[in-house]
N, C-alpha and C positions, 0 to 999 in steps of 0.2 A: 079719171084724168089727173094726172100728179098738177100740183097750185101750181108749179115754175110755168106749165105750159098755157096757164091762163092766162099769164102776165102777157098782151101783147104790144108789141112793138109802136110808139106814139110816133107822131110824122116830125117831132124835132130829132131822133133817131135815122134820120136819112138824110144828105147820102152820107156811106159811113167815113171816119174818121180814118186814117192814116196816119199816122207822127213818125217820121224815119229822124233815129237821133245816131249820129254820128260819133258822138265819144270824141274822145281826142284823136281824132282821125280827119284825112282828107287833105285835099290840096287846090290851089286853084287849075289844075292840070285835071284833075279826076273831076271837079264840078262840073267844067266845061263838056269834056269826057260823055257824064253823065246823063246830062240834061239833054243832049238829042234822044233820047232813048224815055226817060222818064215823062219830059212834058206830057208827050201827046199820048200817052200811057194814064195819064191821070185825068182824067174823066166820069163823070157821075159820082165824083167822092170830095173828100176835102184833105186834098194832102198838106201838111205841114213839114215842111223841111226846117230840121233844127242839125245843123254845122257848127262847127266850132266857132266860137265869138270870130275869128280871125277873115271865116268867109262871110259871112249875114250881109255886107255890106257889097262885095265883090257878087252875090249870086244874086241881088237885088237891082244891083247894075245892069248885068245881063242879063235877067231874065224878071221885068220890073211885075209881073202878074201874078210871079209864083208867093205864097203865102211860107211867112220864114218864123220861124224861131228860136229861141236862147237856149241853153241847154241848162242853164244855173240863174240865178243872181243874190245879189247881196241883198239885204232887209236895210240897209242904208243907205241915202240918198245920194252921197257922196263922201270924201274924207280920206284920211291917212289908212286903207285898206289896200296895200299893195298885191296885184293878183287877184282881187274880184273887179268884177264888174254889177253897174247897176242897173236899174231897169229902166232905168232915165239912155243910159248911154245903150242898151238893144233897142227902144225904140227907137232913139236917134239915126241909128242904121239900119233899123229897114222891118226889124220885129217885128210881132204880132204875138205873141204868144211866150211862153217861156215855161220851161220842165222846173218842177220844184218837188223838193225830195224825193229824185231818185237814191233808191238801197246804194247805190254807189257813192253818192251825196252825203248822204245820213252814215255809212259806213266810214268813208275815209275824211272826213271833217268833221264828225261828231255832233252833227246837226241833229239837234233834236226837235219833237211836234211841235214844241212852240217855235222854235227857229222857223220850222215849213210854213208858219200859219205868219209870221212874221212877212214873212217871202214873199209870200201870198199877196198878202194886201199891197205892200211895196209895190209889186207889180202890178197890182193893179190900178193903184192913186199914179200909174206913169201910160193907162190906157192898156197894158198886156193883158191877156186874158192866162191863166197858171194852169196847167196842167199838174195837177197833185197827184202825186205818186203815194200808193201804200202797198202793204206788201209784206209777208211773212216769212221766219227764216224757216228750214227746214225741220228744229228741233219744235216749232210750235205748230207745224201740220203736222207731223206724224204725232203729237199729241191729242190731235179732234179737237185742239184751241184756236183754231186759226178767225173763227166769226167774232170770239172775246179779243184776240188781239187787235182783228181789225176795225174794230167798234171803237178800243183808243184810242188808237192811230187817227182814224176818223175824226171824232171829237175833236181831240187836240191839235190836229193839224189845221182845221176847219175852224177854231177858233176865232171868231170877229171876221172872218172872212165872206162876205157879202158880194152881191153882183155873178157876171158872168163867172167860170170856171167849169173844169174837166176835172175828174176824176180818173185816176187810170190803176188799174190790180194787176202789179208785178211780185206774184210770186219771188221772194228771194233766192229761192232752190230751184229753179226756172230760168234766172237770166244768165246767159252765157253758156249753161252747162249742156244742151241741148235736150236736158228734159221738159216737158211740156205740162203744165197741168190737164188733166183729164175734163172732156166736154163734161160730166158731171161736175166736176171739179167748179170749174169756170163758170156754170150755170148756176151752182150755188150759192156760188160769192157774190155772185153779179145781182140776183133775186134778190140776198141780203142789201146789198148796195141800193138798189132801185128802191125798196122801202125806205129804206133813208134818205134818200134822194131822188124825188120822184121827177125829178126836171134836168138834172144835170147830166150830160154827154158823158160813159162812161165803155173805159179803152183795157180793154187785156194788155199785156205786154210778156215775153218769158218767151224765150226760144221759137217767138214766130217764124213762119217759115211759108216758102210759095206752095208745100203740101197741106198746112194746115189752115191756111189765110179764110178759105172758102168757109171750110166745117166753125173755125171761131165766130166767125161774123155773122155765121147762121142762128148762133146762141141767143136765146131770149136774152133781151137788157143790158148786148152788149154791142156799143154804136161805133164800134173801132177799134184799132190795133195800135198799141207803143212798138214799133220795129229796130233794134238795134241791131246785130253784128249783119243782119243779113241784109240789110239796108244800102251797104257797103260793096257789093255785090251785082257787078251790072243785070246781068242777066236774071239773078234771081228776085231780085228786087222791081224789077221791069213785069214776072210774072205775079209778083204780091201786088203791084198795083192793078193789072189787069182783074187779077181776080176780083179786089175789090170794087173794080169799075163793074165788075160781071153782078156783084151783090148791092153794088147803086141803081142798077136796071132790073133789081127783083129775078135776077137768073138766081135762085139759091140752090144750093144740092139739094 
């Protein structure tokens, strides 16, 4: 019997995770839209809806049960920072959670580990709970470095950061482009991950999808999904929760 299959699943592992992260997208037209179709779709799991800062407060309105999230924040409390926001001001409207260093984050603001671990605790000394993003570009998997690169990332994002938190493994060659990493792939990283973190809630993310929702969730040591373009998506996104409610009642393939 290969060790991955040994590792099994602990009961804080259930139900699984969900995070639909929206990007710079949306409206209050499509929230509304949405949310007849999603609510009652989401059952047996823990969805996270993370909208762009502009709805969090609007989708908390109307729908005061659903569990919300930030998609960024500042490591600052407050101040002369025009265009972020802090973790003081997503809790104010309705938060619970907040994405830190997403590859998209880290890419196009030059955010580095210690920035993420920065983040990290910010939001948490404001009550959020961080969802830590890490994740590899393409040129360091197809080198067979991707457990050394993700063992930095780790470290150093992870830095002084104490309390609750998520971990989530986005592929960089994975998000957006509709390639997937492979269940071996996923299972790999995630075994790695779980030895280092034997307690923390840990989320795939990279080209999820309502075909692959089932078979990811089925993966030893992986307790949920990062969902982005397809999140977006009435109908496909309605069947990624199902499925998931299908993997919170032990239906697995």
């Amino acid at each position: 019997m290969r060790a991955e299959n040994m590792i099994q699943k602990l009961p804080y592992q259930k139900p699984p995770y969900i995070v639909s992260n929206w990007k710079m997208n949306g409206t209050k037209a499509l929230l509304a839209e949405v949310m007849r179709f999603w609510q009652p779709a989401a059952s047996h799991l823990t969805w996270i809806f993370c909208p762009p800062a502009t709805l969090i407060g609007h989708a908390k309105a109307y729908f005061p049960d659903i569990i919300l999230g930030g998609q960024d924040c500042s490591a600052e409390p407050s101040g002369a920072f025009t265009g972020d926001i802090s973790a003081s001001q997503l809790a104010d409207v309705g938060a619970r959670y907040v994405i830190v260093g997403h590859s998209e984050v880290r890419l196009h603001n030059n955010a580095t580990n210690a920035d993420i671990a920065a983040k990290a605790k910010a939001a948490q000394s404001q009550g959020l709970t961080p969802i830590i993003c890490i994740g590899e570009p393409e040129e360091v998997h197809r080198s067979g470095e991707t457990l050394t690169y993700l063992k930095k990332q780790l470290d150093e994002s992870l830095a002084g950061v104490h309390g609750e938190f998520l971990v989530a493994y986005e592929p960089i060659w994975a998000i957006g482009t509709g390639k997937t990493a492979t269940i071996n792939d996923i299972e790999h990283v995630h075994l790695f991950l779980r030895e280092h973190l034997p307690k923390v809630p840990l989320l795939y993310g990279g080209s999820v999808n309502a075909a692959n929702t089932r078979a990811i969730l089925g993966v030893n040591n992986v307790d949920g999904i990062l969902v982005g373009g397809a999140s977006l998506k009435i109908d496909e996104f309605t069947q990624i929760l199902r499925a998931g409610s299908a993997v919170g009642r032990n239906e697995l393939p």
